[in-house]
Each structure stands twice: as C-alpha cells, then as structure tokens.
LUMLUMDREN-2810 file (N, C-alpha, C; in Angstrom, 1 decimal):
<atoms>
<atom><aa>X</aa><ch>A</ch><at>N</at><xx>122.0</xx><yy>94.4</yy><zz>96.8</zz></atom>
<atom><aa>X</aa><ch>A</ch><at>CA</at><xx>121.8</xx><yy>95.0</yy><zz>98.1</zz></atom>
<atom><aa>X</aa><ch>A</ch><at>C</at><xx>120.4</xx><yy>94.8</yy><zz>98.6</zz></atom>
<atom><aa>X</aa><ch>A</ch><at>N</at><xx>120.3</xx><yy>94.4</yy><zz>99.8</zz></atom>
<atom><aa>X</aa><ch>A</ch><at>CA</at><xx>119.0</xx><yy>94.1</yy><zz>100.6</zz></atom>
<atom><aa>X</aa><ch>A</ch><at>C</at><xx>118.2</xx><yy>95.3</yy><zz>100.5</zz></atom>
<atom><aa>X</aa><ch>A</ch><at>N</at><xx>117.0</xx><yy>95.4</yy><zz>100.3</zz></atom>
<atom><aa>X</aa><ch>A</ch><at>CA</at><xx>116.4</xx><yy>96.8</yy><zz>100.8</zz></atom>
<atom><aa>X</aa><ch>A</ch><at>C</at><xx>116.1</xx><yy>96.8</yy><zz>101.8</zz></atom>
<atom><aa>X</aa><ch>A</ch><at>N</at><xx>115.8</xx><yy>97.8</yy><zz>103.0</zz></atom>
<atom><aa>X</aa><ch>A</ch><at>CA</at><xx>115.2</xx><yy>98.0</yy><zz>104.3</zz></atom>
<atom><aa>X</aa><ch>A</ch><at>C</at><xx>113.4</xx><yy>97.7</yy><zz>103.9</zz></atom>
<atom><aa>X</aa><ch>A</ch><at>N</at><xx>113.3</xx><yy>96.7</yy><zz>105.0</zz></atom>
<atom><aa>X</aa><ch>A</ch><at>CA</at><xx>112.0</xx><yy>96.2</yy><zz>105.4</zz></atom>
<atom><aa>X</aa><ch>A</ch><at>C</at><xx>111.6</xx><yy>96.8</yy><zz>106.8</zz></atom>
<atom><aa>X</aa><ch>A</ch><at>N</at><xx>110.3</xx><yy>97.0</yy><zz>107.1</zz></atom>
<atom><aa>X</aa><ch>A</ch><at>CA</at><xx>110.1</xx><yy>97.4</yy><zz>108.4</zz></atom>
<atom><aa>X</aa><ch>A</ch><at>C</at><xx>108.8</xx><yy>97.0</yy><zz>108.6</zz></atom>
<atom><aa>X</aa><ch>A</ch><at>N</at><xx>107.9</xx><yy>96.6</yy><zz>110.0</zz></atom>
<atom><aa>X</aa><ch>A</ch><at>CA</at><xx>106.8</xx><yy>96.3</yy><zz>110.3</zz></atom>
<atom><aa>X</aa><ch>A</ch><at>C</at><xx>105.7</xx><yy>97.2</yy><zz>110.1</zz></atom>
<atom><aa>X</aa><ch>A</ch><at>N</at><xx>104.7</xx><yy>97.1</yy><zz>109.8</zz></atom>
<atom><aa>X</aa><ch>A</ch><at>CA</at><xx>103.9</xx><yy>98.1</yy><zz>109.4</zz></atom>
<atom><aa>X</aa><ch>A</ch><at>C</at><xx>103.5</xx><yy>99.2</yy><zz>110.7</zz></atom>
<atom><aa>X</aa><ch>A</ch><at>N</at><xx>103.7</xx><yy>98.7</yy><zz>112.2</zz></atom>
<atom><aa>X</aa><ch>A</ch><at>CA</at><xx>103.7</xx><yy>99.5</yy><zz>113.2</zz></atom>
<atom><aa>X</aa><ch>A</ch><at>C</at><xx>105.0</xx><yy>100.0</yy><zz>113.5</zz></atom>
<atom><aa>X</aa><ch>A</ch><at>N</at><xx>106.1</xx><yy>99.7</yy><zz>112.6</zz></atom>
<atom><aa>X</aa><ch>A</ch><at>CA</at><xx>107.0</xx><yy>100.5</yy><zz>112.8</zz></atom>
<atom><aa>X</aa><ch>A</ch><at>C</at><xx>107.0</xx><yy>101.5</yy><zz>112.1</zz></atom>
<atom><aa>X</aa><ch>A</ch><at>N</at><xx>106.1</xx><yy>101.0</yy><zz>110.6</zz></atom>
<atom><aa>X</aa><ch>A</ch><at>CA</at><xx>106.1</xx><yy>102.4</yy><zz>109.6</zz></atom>
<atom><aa>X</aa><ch>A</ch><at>C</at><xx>105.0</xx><yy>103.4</yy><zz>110.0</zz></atom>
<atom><aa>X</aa><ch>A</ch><at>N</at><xx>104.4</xx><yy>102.9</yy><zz>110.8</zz></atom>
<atom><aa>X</aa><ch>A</ch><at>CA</at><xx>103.3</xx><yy>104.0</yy><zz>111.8</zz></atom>
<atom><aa>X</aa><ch>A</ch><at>C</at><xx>104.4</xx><yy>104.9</yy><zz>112.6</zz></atom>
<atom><aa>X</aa><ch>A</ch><at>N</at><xx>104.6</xx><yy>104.2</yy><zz>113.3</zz></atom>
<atom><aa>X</aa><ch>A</ch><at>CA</at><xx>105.3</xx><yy>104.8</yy><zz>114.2</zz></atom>
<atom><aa>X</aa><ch>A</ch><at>C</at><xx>106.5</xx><yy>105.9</yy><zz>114.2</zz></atom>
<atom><aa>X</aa><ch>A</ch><at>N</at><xx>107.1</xx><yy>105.1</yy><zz>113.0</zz></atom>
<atom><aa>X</aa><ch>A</ch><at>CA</at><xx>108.2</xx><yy>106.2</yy><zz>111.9</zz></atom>
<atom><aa>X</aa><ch>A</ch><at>C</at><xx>107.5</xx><yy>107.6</yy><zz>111.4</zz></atom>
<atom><aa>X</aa><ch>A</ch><at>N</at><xx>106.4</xx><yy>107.3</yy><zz>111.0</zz></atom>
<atom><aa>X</aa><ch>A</ch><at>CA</at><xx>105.7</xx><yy>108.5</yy><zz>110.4</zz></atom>
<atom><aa>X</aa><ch>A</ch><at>C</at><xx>105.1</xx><yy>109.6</yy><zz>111.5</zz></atom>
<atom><aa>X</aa><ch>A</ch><at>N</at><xx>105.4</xx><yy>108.7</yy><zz>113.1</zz></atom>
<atom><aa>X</aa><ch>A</ch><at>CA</at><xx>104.8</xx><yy>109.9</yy><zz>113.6</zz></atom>
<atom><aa>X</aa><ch>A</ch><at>C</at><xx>103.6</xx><yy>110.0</yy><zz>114.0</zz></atom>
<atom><aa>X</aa><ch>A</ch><at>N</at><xx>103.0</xx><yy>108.8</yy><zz>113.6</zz></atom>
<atom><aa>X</aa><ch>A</ch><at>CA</at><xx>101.1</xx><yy>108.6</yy><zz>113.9</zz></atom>
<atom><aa>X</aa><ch>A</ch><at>C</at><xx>100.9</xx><yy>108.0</yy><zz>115.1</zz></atom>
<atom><aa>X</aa><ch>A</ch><at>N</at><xx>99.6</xx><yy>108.6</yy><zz>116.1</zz></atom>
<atom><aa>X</aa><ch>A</ch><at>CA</at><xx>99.5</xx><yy>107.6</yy><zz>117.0</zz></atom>
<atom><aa>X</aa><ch>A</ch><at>C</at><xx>98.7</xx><yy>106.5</yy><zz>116.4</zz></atom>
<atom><aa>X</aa><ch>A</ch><at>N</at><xx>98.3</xx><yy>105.6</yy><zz>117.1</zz></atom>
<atom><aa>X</aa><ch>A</ch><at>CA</at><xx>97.2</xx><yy>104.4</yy><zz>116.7</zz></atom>
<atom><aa>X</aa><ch>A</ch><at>C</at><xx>95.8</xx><yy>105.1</yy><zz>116.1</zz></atom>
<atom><aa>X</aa><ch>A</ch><at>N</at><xx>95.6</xx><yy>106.0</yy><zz>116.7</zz></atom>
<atom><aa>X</aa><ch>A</ch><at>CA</at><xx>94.1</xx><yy>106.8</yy><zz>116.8</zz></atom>
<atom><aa>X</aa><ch>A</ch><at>C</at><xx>94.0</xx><yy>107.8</yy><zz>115.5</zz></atom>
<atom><aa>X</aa><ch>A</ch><at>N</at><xx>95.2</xx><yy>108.1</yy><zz>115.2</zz></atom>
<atom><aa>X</aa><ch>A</ch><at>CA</at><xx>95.3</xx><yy>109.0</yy><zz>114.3</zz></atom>
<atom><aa>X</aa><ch>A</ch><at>C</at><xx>95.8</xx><yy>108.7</yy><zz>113.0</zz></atom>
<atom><aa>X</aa><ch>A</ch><at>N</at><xx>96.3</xx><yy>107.3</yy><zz>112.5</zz></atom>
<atom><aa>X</aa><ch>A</ch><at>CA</at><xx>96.3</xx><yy>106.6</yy><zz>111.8</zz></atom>
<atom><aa>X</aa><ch>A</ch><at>C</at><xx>95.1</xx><yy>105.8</yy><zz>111.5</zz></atom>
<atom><aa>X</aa><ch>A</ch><at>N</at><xx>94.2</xx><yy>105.2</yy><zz>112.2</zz></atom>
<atom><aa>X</aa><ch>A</ch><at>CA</at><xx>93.0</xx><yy>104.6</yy><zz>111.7</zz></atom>
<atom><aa>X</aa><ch>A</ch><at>C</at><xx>92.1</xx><yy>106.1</yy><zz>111.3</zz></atom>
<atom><aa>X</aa><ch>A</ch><at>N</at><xx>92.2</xx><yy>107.0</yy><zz>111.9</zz></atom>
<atom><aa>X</aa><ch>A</ch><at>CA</at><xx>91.6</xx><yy>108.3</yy><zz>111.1</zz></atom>
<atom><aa>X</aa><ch>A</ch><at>C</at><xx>91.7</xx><yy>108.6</yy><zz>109.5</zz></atom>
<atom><aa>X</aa><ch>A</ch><at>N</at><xx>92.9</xx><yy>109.0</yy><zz>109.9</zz></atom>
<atom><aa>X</aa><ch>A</ch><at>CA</at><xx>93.7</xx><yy>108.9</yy><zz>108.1</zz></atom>
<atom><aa>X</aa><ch>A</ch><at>C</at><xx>93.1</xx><yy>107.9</yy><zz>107.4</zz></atom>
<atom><aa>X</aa><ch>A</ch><at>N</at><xx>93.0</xx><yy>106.0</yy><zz>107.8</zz></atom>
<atom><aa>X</aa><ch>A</ch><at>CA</at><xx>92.7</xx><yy>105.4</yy><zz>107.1</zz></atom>
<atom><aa>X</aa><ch>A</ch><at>C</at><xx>91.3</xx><yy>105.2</yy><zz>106.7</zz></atom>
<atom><aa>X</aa><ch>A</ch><at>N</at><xx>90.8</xx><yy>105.7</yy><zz>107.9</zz></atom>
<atom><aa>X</aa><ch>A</ch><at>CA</at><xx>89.2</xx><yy>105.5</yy><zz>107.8</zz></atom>
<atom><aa>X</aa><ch>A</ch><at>C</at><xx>88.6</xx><yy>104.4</yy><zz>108.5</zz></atom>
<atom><aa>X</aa><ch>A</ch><at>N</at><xx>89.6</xx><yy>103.4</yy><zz>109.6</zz></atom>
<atom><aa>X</aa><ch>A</ch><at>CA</at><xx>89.4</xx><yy>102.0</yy><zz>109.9</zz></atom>
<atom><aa>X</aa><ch>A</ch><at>C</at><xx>89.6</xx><yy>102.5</yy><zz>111.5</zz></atom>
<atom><aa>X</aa><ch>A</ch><at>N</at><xx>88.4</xx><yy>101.0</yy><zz>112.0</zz></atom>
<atom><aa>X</aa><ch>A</ch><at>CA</at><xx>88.9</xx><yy>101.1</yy><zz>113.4</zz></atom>
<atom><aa>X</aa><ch>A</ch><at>C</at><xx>89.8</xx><yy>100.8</yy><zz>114.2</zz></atom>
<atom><aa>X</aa><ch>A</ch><at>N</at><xx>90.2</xx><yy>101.1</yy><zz>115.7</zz></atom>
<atom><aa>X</aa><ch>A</ch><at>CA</at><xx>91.3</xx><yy>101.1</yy><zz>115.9</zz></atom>
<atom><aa>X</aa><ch>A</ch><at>C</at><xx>91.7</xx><yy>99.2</yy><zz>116.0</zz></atom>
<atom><aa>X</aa><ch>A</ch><at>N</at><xx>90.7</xx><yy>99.0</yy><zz>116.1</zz></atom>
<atom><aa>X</aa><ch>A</ch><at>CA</at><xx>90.8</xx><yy>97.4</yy><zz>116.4</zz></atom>
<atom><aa>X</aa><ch>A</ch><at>C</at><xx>91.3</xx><yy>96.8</yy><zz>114.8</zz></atom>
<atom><aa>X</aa><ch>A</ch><at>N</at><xx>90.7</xx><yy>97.5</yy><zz>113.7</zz></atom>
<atom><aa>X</aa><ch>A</ch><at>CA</at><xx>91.1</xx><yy>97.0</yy><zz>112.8</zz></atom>
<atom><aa>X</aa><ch>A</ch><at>C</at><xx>92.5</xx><yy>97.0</yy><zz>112.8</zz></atom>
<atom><aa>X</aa><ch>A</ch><at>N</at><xx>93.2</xx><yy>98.0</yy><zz>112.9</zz></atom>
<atom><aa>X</aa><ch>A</ch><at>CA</at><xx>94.8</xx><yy>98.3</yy><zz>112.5</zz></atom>
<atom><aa>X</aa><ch>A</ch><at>C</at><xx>95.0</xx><yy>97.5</yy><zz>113.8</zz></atom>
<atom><aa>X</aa><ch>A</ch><at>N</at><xx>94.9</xx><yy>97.2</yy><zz>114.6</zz></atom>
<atom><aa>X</aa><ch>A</ch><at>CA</at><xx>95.5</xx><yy>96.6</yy><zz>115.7</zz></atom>
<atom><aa>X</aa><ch>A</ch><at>C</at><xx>96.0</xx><yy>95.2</yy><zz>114.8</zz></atom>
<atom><aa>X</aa><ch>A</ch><at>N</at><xx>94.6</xx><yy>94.8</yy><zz>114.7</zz></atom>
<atom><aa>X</aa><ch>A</ch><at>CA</at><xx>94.4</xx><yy>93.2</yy><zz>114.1</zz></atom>
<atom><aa>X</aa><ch>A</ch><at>C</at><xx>95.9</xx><yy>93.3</yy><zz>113.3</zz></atom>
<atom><aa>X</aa><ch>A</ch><at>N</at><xx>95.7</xx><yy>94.2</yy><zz>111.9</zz></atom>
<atom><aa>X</aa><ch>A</ch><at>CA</at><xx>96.6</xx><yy>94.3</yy><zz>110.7</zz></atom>
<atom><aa>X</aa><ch>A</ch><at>C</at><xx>98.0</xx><yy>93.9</yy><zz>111.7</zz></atom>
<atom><aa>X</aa><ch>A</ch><at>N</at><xx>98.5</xx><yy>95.4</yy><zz>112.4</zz></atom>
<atom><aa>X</aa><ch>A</ch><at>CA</at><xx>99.7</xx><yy>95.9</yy><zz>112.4</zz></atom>
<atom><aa>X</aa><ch>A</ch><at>C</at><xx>100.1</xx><yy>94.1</yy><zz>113.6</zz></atom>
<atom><aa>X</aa><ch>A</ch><at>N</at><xx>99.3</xx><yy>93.4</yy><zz>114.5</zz></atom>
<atom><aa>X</aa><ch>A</ch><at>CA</at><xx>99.9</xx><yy>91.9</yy><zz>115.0</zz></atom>
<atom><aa>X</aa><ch>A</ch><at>C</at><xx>99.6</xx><yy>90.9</yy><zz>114.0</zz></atom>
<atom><aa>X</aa><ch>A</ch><at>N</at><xx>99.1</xx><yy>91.3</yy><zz>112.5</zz></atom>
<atom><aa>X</aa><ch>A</ch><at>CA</at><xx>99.2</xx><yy>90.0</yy><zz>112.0</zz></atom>
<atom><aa>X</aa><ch>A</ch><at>C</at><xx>98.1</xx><yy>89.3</yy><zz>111.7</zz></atom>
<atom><aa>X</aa><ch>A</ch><at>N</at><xx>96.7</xx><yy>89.4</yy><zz>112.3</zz></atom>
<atom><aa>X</aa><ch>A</ch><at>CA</at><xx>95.8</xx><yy>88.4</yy><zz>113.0</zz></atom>
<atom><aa>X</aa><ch>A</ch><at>C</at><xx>94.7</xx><yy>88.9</yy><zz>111.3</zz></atom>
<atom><aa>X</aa><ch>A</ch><at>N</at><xx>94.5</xx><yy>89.6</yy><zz>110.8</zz></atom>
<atom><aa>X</aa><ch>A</ch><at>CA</at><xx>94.2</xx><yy>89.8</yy><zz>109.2</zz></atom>
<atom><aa>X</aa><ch>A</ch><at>C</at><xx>95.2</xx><yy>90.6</yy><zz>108.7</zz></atom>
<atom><aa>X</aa><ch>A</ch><at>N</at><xx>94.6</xx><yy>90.7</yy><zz>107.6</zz></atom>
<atom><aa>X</aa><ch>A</ch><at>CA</at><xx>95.6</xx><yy>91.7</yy><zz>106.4</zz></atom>
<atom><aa>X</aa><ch>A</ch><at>C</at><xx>94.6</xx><yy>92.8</yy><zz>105.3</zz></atom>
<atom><aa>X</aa><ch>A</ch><at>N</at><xx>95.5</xx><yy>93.2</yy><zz>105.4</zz></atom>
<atom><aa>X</aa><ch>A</ch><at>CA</at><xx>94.7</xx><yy>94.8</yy><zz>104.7</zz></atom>
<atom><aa>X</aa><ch>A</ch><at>C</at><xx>94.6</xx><yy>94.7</yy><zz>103.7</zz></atom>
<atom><aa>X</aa><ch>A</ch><at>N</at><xx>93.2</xx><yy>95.3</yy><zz>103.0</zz></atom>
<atom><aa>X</aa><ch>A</ch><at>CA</at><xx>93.0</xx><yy>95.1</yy><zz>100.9</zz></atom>
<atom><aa>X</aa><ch>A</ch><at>C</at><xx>94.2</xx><yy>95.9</yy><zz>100.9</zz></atom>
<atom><aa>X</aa><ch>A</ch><at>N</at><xx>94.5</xx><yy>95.8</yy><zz>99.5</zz></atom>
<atom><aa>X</aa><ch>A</ch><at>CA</at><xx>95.4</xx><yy>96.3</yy><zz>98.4</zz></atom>
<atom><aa>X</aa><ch>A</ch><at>C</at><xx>94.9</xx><yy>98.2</yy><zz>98.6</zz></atom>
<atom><aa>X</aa><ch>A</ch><at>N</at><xx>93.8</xx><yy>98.6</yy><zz>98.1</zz></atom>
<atom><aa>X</aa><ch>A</ch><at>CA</at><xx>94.0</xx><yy>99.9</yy><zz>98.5</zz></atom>
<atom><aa>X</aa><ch>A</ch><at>C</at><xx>94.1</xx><yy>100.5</yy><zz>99.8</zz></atom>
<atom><aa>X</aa><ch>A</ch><at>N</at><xx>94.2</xx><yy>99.8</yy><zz>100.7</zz></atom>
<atom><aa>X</aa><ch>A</ch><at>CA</at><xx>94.5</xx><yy>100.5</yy><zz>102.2</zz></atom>
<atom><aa>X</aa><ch>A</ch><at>C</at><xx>96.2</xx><yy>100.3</yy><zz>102.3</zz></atom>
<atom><aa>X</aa><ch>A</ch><at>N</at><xx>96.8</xx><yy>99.4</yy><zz>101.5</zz></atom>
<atom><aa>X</aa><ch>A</ch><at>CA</at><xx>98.2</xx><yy>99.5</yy><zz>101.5</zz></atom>
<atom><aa>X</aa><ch>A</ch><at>C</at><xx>98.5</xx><yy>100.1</yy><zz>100.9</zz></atom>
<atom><aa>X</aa><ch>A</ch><at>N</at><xx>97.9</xx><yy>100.9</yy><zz>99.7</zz></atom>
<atom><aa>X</aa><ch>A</ch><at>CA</at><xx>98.5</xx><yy>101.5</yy><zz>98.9</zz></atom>
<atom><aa>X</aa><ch>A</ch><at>C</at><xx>98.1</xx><yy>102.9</yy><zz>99.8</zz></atom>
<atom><aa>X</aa><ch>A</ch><at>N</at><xx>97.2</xx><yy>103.3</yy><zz>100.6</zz></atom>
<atom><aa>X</aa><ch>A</ch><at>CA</at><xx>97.1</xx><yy>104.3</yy><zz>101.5</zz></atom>
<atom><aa>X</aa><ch>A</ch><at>C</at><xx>98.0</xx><yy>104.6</yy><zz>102.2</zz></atom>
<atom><aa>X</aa><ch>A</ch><at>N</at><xx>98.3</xx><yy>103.4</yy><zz>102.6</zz></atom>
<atom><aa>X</aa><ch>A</ch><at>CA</at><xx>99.0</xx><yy>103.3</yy><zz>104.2</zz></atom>
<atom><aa>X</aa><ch>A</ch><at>C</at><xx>100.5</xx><yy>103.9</yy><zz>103.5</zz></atom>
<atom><aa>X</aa><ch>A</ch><at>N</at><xx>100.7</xx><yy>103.3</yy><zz>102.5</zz></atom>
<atom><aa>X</aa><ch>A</ch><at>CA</at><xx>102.2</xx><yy>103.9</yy><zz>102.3</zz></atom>
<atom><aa>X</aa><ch>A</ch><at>C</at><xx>102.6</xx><yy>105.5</yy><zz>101.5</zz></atom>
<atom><aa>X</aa><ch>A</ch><at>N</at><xx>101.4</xx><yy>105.6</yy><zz>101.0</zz></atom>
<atom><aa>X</aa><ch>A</ch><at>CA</at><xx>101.0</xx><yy>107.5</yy><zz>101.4</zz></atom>
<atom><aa>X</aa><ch>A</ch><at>C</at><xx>101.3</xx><yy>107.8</yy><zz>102.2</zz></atom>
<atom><aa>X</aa><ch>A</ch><at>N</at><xx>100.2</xx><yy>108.0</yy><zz>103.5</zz></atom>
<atom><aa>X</aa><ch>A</ch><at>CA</at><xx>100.6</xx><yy>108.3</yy><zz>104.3</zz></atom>
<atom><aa>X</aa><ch>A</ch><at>C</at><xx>101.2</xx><yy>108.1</yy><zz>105.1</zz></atom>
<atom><aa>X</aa><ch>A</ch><at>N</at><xx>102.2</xx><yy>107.2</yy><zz>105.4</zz></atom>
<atom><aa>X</aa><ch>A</ch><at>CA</at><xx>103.3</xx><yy>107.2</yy><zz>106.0</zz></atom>
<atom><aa>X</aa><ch>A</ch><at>C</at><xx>104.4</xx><yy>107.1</yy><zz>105.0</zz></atom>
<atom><aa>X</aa><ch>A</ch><at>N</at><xx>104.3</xx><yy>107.6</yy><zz>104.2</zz></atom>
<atom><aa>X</aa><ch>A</ch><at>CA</at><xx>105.6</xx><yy>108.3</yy><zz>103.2</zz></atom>
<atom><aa>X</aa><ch>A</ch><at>C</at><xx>106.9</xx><yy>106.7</yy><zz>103.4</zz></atom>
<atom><aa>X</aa><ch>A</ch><at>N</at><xx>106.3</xx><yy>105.8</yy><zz>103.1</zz></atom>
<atom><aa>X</aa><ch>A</ch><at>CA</at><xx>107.2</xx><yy>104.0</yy><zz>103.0</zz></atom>
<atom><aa>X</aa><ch>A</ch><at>C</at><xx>106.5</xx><yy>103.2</yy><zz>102.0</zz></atom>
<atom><aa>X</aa><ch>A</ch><at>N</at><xx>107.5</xx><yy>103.4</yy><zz>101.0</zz></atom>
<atom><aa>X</aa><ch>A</ch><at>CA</at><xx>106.8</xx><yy>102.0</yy><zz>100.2</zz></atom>
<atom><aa>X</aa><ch>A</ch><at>C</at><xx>106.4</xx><yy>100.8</yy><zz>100.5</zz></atom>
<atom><aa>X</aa><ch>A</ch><at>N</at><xx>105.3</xx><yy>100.4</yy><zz>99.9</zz></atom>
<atom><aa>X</aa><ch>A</ch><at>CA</at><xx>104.4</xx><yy>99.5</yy><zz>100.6</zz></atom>
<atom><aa>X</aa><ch>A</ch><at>C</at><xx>105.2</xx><yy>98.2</yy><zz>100.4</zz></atom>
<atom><aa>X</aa><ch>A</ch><at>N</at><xx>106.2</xx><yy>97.9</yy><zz>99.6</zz></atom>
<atom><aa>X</aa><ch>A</ch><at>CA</at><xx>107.0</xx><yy>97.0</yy><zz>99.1</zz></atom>
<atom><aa>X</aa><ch>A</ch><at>C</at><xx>108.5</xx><yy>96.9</yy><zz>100.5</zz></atom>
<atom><aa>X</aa><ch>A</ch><at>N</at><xx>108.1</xx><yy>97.7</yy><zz>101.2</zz></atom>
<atom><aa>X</aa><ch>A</ch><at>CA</at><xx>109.4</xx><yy>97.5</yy><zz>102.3</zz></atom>
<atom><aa>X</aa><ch>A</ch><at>C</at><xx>108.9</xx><yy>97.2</yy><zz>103.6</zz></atom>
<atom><aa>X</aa><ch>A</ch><at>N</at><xx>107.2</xx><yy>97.3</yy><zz>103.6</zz></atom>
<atom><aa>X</aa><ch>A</ch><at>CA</at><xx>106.8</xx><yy>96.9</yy><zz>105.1</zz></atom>
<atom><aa>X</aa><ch>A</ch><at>C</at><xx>106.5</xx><yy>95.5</yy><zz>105.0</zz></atom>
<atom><aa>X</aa><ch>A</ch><at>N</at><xx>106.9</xx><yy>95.1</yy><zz>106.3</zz></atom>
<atom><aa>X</aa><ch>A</ch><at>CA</at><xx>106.8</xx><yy>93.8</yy><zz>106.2</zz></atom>
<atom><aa>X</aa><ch>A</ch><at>C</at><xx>105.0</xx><yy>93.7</yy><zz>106.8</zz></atom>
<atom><aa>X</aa><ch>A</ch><at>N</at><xx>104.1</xx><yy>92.8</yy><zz>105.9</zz></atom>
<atom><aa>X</aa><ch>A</ch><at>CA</at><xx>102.7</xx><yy>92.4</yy><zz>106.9</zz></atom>
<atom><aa>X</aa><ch>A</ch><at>C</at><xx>102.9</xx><yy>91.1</yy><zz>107.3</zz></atom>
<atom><aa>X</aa><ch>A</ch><at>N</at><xx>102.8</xx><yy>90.8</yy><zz>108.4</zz></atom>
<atom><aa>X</aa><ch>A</ch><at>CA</at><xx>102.8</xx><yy>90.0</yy><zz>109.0</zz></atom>
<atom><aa>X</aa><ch>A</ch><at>C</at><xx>101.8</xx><yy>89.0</yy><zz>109.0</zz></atom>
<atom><aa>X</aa><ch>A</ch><at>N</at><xx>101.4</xx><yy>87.7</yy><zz>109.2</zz></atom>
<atom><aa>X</aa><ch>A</ch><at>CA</at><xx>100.3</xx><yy>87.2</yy><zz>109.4</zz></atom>
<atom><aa>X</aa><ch>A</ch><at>C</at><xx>100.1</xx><yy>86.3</yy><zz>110.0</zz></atom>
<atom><aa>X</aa><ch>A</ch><at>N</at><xx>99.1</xx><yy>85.7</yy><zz>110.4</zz></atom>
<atom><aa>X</aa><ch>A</ch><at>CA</at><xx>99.0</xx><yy>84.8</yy><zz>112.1</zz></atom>
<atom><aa>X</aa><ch>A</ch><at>C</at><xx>100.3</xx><yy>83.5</yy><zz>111.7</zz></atom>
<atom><aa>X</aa><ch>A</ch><at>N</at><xx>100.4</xx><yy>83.3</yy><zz>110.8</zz></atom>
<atom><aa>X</aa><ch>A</ch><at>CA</at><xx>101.8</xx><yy>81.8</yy><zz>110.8</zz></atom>
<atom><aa>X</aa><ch>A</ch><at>C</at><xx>102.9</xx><yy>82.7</yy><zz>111.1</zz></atom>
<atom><aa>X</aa><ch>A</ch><at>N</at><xx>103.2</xx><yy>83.2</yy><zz>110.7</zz></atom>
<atom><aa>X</aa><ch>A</ch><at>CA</at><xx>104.4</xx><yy>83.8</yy><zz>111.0</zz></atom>
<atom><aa>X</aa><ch>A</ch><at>C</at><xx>104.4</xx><yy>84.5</yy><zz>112.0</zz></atom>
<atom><aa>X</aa><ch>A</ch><at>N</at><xx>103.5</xx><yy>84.9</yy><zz>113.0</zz></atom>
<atom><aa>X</aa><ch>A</ch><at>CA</at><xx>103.6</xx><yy>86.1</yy><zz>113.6</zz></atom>
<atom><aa>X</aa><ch>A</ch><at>C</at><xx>103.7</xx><yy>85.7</yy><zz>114.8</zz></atom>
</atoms>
C-alpha cells in the first residue's frame, strides 16, 4: 500500500502554521521557507527533521520538491 505523501507547504498548512510562524519555530527566514516549500533550495537534514516535529508528519511522507521537478 502506497503511503500518503504531501508537499511540505501542505504539511505547513496541515499543521496550522502561518508562513511567519513556521519560520519562527524554525528559526529561518521567511524567504528561506519560501525558497524550500517552491523548490528553488532544500533544507539540511536537521531542519527536516524539525520540520516534521513540528508539524507532527513524518519527514519521509513530505514530498521536497526541487527546481527540476518543480
């Protein structure tokens, strides 16, 4: 069975965070998560492992996207 995948601004948005209030939590600006959540960079390993803290989604089901594919 497939697992559920979701975009990382969906798993923001799932959890309930605005934009502003999620770069808080992470400590990053809002331009950074921007970048992330269209693709245009990609986040270290411990901010994904943050990210799916706090937004309660394993990091193994968000999909990151990156500028070829995006």
């Amino acid at each position: 069975m497939d697992q559920l995948k979701i975009t990382l601004t969906a798993a923001r948005v799932n959890a309930g965070f605005t934009l502003e209030q999620a770069c808080k939590l992470l400590g990053i600006s809002k331009n950074t998560l921007i970048k992330w959540e269209k693709g245009a960079s990609c986040p270290t390993w411990d901010k994904v492992q943050l990210m799916s803290q706090i937004y309660k989604f394993p990091s193994d089901h968000i999909i990151f996207l990156n500028s070829k594919s995006a």
